[in-house]
C-alpha positions as CSV (number, residue, x, y, z in Angstrom):
1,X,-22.0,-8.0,19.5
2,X,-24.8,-5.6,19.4
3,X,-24.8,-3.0,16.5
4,X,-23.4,-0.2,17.3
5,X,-25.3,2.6,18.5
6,X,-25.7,5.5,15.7
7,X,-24.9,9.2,16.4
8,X,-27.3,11.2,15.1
9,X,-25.7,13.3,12.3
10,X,-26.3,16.3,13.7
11,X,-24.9,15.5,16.9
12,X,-21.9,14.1,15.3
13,X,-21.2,17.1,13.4
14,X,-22.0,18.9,16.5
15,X,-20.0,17.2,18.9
16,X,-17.4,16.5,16.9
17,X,-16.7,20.2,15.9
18,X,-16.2,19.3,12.5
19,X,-17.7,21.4,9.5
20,X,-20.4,23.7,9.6
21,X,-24.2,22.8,9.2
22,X,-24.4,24.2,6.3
23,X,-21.3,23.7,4.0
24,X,-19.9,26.0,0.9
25,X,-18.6,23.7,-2.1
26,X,-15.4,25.2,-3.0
27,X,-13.8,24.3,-6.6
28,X,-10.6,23.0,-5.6
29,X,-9.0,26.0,-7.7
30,X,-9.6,28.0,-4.5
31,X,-8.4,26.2,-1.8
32,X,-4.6,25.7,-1.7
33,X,-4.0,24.4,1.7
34,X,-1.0,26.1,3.9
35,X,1.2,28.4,2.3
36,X,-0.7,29.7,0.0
37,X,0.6,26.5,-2.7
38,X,-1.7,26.5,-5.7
39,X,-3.0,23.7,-6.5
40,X,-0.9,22.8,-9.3
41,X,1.8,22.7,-7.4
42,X,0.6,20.3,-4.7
43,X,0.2,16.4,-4.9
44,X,-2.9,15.1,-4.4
45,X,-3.4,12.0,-2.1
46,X,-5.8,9.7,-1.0
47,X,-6.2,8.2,2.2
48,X,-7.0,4.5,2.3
49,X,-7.2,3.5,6.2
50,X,-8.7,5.8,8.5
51,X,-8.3,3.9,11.7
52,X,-6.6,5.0,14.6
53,X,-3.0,4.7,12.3
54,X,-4.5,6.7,9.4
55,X,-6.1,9.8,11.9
56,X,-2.8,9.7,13.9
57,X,-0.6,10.5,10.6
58,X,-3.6,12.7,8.5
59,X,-2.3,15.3,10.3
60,X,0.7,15.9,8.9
61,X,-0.3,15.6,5.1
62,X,-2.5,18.4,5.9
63,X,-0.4,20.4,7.2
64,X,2.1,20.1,4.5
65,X,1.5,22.9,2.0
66,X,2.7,20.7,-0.7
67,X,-0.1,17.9,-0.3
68,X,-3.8,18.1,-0.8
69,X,-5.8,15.2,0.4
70,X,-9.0,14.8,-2.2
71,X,-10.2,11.6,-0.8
72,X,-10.5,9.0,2.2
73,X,-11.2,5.5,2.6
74,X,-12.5,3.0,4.7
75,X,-14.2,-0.1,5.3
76,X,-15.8,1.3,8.2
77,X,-18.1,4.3,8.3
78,X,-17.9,5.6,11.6
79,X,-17.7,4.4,15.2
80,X,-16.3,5.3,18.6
81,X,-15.0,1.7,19.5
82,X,-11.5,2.4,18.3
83,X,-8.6,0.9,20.3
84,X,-5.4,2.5,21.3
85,X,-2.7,3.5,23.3
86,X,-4.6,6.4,24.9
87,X,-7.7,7.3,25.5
88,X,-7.7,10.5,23.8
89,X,-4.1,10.7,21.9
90,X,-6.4,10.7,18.8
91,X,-8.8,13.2,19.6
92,X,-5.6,16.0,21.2
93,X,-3.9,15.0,18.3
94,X,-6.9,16.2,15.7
95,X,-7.6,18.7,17.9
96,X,-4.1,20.2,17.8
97,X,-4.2,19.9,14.1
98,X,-7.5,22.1,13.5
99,X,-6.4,24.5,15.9
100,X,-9.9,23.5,17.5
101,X,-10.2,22.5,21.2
102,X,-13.6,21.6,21.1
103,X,-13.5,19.0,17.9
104,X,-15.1,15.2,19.3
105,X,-16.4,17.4,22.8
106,X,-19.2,15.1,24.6
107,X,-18.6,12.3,22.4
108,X,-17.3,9.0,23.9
109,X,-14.6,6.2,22.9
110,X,-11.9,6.3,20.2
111,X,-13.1,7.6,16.8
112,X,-12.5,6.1,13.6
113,X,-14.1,5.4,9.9
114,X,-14.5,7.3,6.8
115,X,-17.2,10.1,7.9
116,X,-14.1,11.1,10.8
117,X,-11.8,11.1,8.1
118,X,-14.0,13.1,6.1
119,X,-15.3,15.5,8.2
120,X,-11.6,16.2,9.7
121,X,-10.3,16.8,6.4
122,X,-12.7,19.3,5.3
123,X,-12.8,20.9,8.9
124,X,-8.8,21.5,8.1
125,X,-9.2,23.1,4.9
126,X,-12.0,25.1,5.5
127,X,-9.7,27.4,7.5
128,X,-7.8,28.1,4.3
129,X,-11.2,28.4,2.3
130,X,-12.3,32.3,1.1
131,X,-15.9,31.4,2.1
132,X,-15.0,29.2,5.6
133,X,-16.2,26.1,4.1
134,X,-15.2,23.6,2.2
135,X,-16.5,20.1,1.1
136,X,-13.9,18.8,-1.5
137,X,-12.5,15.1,0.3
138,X,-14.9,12.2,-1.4
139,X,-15.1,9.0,1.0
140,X,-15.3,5.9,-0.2
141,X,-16.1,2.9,1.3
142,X,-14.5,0.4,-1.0
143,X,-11.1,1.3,-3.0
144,X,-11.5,0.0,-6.0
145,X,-14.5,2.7,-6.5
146,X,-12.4,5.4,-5.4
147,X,-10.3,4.4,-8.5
148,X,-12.8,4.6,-10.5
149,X,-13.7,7.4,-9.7
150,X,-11.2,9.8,-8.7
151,X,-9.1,11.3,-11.4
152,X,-6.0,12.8,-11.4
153,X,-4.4,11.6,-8.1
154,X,-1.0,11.8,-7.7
155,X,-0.5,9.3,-4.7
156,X,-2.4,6.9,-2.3
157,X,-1.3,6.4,0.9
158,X,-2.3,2.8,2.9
159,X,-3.1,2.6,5.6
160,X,-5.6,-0.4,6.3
161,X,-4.3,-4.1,8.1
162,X,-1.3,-5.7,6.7
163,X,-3.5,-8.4,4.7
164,X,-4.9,-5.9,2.1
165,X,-1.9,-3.5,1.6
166,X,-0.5,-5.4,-1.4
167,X,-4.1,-5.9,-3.1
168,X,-4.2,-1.9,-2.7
169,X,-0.9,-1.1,-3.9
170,X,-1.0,-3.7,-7.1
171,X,-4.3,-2.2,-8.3
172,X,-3.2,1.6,-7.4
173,X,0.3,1.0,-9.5
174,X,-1.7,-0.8,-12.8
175,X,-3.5,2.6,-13.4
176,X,-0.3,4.5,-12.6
177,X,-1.0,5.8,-9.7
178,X,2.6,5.8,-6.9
179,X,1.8,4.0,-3.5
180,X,2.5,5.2,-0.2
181,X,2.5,1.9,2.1
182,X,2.6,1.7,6.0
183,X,4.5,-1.7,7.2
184,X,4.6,-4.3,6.0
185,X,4.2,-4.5,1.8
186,X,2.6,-7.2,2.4
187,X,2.7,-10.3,5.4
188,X,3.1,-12.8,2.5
189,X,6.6,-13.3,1.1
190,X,5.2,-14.2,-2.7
191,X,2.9,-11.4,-2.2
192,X,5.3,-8.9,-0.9
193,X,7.8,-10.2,-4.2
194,X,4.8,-9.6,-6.6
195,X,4.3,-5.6,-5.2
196,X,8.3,-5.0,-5.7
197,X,8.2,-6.5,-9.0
198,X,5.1,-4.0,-9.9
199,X,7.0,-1.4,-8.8
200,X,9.8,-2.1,-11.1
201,X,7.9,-2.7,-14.5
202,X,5.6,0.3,-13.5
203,X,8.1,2.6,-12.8
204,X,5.4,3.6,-10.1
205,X,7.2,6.0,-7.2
206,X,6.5,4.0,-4.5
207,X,7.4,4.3,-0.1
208,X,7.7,1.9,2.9
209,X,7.1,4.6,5.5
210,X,9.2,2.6,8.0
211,X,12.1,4.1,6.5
212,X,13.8,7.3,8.1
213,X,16.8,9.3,8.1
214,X,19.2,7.9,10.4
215,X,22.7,9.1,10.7
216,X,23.2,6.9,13.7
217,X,23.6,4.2,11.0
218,X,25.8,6.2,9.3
219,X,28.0,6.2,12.3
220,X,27.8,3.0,13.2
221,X,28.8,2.0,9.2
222,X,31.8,4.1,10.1
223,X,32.8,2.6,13.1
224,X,32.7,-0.5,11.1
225,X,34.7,0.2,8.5
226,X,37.3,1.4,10.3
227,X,37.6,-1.7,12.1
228,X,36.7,-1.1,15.8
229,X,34.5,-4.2,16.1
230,X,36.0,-6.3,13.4
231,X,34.3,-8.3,11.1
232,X,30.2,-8.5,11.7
233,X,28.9,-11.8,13.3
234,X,26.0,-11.0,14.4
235,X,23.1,-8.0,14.7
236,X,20.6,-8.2,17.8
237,X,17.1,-6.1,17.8
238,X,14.9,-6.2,20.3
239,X,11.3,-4.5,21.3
240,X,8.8,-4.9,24.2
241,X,6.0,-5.2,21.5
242,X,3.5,-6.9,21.6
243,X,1.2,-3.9,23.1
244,X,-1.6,-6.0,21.9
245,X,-4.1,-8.4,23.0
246,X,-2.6,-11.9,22.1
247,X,-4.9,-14.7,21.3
248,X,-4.2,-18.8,20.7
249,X,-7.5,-19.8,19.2
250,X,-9.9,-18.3,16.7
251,X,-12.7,-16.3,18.7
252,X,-16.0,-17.8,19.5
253,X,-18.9,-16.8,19.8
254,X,-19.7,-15.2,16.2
255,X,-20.6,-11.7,16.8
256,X,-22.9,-9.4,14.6
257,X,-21.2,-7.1,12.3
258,X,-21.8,-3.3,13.2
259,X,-23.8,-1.1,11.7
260,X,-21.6,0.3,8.9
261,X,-18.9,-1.9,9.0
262,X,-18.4,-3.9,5.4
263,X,-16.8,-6.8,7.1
264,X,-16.9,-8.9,3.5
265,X,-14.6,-6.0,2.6
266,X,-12.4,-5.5,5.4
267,X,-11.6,-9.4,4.8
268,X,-10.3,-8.8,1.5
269,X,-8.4,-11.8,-0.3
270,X,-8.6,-13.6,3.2
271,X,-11.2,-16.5,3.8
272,X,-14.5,-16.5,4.9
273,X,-15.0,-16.6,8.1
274,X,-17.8,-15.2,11.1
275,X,-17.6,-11.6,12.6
276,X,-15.7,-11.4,15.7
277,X,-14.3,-7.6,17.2
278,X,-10.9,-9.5,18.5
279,X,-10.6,-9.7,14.8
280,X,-10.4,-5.6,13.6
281,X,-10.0,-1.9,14.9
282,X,-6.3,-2.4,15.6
283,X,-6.1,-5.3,17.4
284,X,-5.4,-7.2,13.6
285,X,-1.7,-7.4,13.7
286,X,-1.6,-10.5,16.1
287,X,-3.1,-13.0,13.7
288,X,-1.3,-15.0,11.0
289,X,-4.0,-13.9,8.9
290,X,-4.0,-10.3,8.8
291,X,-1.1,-8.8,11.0
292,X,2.7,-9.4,10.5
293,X,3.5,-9.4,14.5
294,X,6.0,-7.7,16.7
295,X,8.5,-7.8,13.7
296,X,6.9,-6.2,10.9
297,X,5.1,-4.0,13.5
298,X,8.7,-2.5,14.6
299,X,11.2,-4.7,13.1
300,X,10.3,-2.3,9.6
301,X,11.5,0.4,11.7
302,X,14.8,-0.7,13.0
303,X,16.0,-2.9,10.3
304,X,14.8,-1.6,7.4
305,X,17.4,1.5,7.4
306,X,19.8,-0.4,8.7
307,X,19.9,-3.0,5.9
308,X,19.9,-0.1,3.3
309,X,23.0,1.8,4.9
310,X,25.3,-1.7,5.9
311,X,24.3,-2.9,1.9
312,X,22.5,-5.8,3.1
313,X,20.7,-6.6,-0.2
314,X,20.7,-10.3,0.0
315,X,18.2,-12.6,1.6
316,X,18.2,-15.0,5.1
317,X,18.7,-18.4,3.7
318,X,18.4,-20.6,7.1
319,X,15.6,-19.2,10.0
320,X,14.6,-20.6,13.3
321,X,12.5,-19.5,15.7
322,X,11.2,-19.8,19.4
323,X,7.4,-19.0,20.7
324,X,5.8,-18.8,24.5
325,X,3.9,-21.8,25.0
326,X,0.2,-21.7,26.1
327,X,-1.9,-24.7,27.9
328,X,-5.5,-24.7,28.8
329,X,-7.8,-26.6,31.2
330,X,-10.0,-29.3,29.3
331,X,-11.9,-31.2,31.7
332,X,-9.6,-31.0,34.7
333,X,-6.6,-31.9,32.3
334,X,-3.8,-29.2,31.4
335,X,-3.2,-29.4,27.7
336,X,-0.9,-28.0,25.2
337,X,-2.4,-25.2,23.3
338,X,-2.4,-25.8,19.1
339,X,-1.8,-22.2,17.9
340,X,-1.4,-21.9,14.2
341,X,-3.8,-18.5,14.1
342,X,-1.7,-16.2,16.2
343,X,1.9,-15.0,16.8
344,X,2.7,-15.9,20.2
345,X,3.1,-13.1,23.4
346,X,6.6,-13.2,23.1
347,X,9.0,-15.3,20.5
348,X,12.8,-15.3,19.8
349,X,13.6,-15.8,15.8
350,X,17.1,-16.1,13.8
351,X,18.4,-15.5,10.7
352,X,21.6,-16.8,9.0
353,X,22.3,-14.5,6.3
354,X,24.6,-15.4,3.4
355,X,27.8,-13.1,2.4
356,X,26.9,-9.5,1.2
357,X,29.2,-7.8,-1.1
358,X,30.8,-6.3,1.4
359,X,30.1,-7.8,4.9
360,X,30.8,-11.6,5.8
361,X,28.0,-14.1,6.4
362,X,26.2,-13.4,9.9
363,X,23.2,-13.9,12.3
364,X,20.3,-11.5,12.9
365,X,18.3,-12.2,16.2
366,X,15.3,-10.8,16.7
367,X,13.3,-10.6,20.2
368,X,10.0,-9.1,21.7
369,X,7.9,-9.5,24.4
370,X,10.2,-9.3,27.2
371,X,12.7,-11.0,25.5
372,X,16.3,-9.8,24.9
373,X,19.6,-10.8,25.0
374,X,21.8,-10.9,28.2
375,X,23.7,-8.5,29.0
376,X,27.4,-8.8,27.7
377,X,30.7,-8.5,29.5
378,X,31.1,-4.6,28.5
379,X,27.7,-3.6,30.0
380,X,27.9,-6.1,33.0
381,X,31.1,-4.5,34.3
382,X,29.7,-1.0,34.2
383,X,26.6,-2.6,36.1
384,X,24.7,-2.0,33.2
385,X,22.3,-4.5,31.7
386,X,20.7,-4.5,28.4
387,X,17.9,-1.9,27.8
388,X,14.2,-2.7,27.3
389,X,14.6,-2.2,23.6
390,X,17.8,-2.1,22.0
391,X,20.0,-2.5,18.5
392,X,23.4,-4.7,19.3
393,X,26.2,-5.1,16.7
394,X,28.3,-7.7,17.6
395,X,31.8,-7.9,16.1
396,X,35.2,-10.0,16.2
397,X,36.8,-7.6,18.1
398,X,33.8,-5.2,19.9
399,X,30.3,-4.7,20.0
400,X,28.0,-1.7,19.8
401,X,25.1,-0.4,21.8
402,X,21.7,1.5,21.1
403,X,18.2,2.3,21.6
404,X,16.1,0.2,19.0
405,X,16.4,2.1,15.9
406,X,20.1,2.5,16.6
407,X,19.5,5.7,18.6
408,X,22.4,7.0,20.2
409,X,24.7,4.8,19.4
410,X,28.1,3.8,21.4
411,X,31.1,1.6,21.4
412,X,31.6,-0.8,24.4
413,X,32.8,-0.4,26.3
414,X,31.4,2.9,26.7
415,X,34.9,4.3,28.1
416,X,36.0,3.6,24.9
417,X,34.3,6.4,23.5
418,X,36.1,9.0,25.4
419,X,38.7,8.6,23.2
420,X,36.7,9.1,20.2
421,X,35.6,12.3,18.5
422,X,33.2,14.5,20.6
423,X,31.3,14.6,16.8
424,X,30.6,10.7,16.9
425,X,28.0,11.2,19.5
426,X,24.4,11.6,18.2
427,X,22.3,13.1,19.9
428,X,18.9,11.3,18.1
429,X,16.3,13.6,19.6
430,X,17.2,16.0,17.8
431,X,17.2,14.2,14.2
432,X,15.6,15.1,11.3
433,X,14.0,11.6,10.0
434,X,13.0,13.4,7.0
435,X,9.8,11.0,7.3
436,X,8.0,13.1,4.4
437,X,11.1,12.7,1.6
438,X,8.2,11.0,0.1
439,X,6.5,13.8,-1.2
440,X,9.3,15.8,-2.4
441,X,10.2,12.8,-4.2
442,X,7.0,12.4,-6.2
443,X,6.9,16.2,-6.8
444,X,10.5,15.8,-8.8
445,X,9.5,12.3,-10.2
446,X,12.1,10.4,-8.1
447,X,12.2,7.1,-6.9
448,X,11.7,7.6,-2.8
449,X,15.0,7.1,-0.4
450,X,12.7,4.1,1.1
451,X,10.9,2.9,-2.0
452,X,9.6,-0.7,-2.8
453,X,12.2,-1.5,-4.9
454,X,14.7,-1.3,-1.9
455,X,12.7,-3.7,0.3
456,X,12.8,-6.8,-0.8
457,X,15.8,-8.5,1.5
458,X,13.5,-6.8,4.7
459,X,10.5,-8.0,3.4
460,X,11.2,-11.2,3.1
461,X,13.1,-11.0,6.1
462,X,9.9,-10.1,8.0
463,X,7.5,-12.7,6.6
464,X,10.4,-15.6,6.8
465,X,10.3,-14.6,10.5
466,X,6.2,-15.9,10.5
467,X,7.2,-18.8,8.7
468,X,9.7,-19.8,11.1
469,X,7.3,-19.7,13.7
470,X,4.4,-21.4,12.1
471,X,6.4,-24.5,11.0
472,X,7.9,-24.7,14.2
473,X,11.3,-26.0,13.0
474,X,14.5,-25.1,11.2
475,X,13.9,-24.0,7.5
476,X,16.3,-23.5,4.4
477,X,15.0,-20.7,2.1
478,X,16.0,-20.7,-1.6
479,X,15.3,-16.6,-2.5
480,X,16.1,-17.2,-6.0
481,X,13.5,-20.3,-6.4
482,X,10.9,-18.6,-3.7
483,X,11.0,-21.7,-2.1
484,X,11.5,-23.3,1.6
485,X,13.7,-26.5,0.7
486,X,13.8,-28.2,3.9
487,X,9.9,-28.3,4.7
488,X,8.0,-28.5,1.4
489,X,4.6,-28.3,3.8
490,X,6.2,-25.2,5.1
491,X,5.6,-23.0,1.4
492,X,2.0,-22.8,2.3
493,X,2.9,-20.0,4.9
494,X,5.0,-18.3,1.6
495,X,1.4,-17.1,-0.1
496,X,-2.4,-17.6,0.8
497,X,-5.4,-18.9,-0.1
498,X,-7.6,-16.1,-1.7
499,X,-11.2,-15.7,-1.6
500,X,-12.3,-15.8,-5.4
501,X,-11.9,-12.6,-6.7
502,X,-8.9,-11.3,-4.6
503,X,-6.3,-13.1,-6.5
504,X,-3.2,-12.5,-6.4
């Protein structure tokens, strides 16, 4: 791959709309962000990630008077080779943030890296600045200096690939700092264990922002207790995900690392190995390696919230799982395709979870990529099938239906619900998910409604679900012992192999 070509600053700034040629410094006593919040009164957070995930969600830490972002972070400096689900959902959404039409104007591709980060932060809070400018974020390209160096901050928020999230969070917690983590903790179970357990010694606030409000659970936990569907056997989630490229072999050719791109530090505590794009810029999360697949992707999402409000606290203990197979040409022979480096395109996993302290033993089934159950008797006599993403609790005595994070839930039959309370239907769209409790939590020095310390039976769900697939066969999990009993080749897949320096 041919380095990237580089924008001329002064084009980029130009272009991009973002601060003026000539900048004011501001002492941060003078900028206070929306609202008019001094600065005493705000958290201050750094921004680890500034990829498409990390630009897409900047915008509403800025926007909320009680935050003030003093730093990003990012293995890559700047480039416009981003991918995503739109071609320019990143640049409206920036551009709808800073109130500024013309931010990223003549410039091509998907932006990403530090300087964007940067330059998009200081763009926002220069509107609030007595003198119209304002240069206060620091970017970093590594995080450990951006401990180091920045004092006082009140939170982090990560937002890099799956495979460095716990390195992040461990180091942030040791110097006391609370952690704000996008799915997963981490795409190692032992890993993942070793964050939660940080989080409880520390006393660190920490978040999993795949949890949200959702009263749909609520009502479904209500439906259940008063017996409509009788005793739980089993819970069904499904999602079209992947949205991804999905690959079955490592990449080839080696590529050449782009200009401003510290590749040796995108890897992290993963091995060495050559350059390849397929590899980074959001297109991570297929790989063993780095991502987590379709299930901590969404499954976070869905399952998460639901585990917290039904009390499921209590690890799978047996997990099996299906994957699409692949075959390839090799000399005018078909052959069976050896994939041990990526999820597949679409897989089928289940869990048997023990007793809970107040639900019977049960099955969770998890699918994605076109997958999903059949549709059951209920929906088949209203001519209904199952939807292309979906939540399924299936009972003794009933069953019920909704969109994939549970969203407007009913009973099935549906006719069953004209008998029911006009109040029991939800109508999700116009939720609250209350997705920023995080930051009213660390302002009163609370523990966060979807902090680490909750997360450990979806966590380990998540990763068991990876594990499953890679050993190809049924495995017995001991949660007390960290241990897969059944396949003692199979506990490799429960940690990694760290590049020296990175342990764990």
């Amino acid at each position: 791959m041919a380095p990237l070509k580089k924008i001329n600053r002064r084009e980029f700034i130009g272009s991009a709309a973002t601060v003026a040629a000539s900048i004011t410094v501001v002492p941060s006593n003078a900028i206070a962000g929306l609202g008019h919040i001094p600065p005493s009164d705000q958290i201050t957070v750094a921004n680890i990630g500034c990829g498409t995930q990390g630009l897409r969600e900047m915008g509403e830490l800025l926007e909320n008077p009680k935050v003030r972002v003093t730093a990003v972070c990012d293995s890559n400096k700047y480039s416009t080779d981003y991918i995503d689900w739109s071609p320019n959902g990143i640049r409206n959404g920036i551009r709808r943030t800073l109130g500024d039409d013309s931010w990223w104007e003549g410039v091509p591709g998907i932006p990403g890296g530090r300087d964007v980060g940067q330059a998009y932060v200081d763009k926002f809070y220069s509107k609030n600045a007595p003198s119209g400018g304002y240069a206060g974020c620091n970017s970093y390209e590594d995080f450990r200096e951006l401990f180091e160096k920045e004092k006082g901050l009140d939170a982090i928020k990560i937002m890099t690939p799956d495979h460095t999230h716990a390195a992040i969070a461990l180091a942030a917690m040791d110097l006391g700092i609370n952690v704000v983590t996008h799915k997963p903790i981490s795409n190692r179970l032992i890993e993942g264990r070793k964050v939660i357990e940080k989080a409880k010694s520390t006393g660190a606030i920490t978040h999993l922002l795949a949890w949200s409000d959702r009263p749909e659970y609520r009502q479904i936990k209500a439906w259940m207790d008063e017996g409509l569907i009788g005793e739980l056997k089993e819970i069904h989630n499904w999602s079209y995900r992947p949205v991804w490229q999905q690959w079955t072999k490592k990449p080839e050719p080696a590529m050449s690392i782009p200009e401003g791109f510290n590749w040796d530090l995108w890897l992290g505590p993963e091995k060495d190995r050559p350059y390849h794009k397929n590899y980074t810029h959001n297109v991570f999360r297929g790989w063993y390696d780095f991502g987590g697949g379709s299930i901590a992707d969404m499954g976070h999402y869905s399952l998460f919230p639901l585990f917290e409000t039904l009390g499921i606290n209590r690890s799978p203990i047996v997990v099996k799982a299906y994957g699409t197979t692949t075959r390839e040409e090799v000399d005018q022979v078909y052959r069976w395709v050896e994939n041990d480096v990526a999820f597949p395109a679409s897989c089928m996993i289940k869990w048997k979870f023990p007793a809970q302290e107040i639900l019977p033993s049960f099955d969770l089934f998890w699918y994605d990529g076109g997958m999903k159950p059949f549709a059951p008797e209920e929906l088949e006599a209203d001519g209904k099938d199952t939807p292309d993403e979906g939540l399924m609790i299936v009972g003794t005595k009933g069953k019920i239906l909704g969109g994939f994070r549970g969203e407007n839930p009913v009973l099935l039959p549906e006719s069953s619900m004209a008998s029911r309370p006009e109040s029991e239907r939800i109508d999700s769209g116009n939720v609250n998910r209350q997705t920023l409790a995080w930051v009213d939590a660390i302002q009163a020095k609370e523990q966060t409604p979807g902090s680490f310390i909750k997360a450990q039976t979806i966590t380990d769900t998540v990763n068991l679900g990876a594990v499953a697939l890679r050993a190809n066969k049924k495995i017995e999990f001991n949660s007390e012992k960290l241990e897969i009993t059944n396949d003692p080749n199979a506990n490799s897949y429960l940690n990694r192999d760290y590049r020296a320096g990175w342990e764990i």
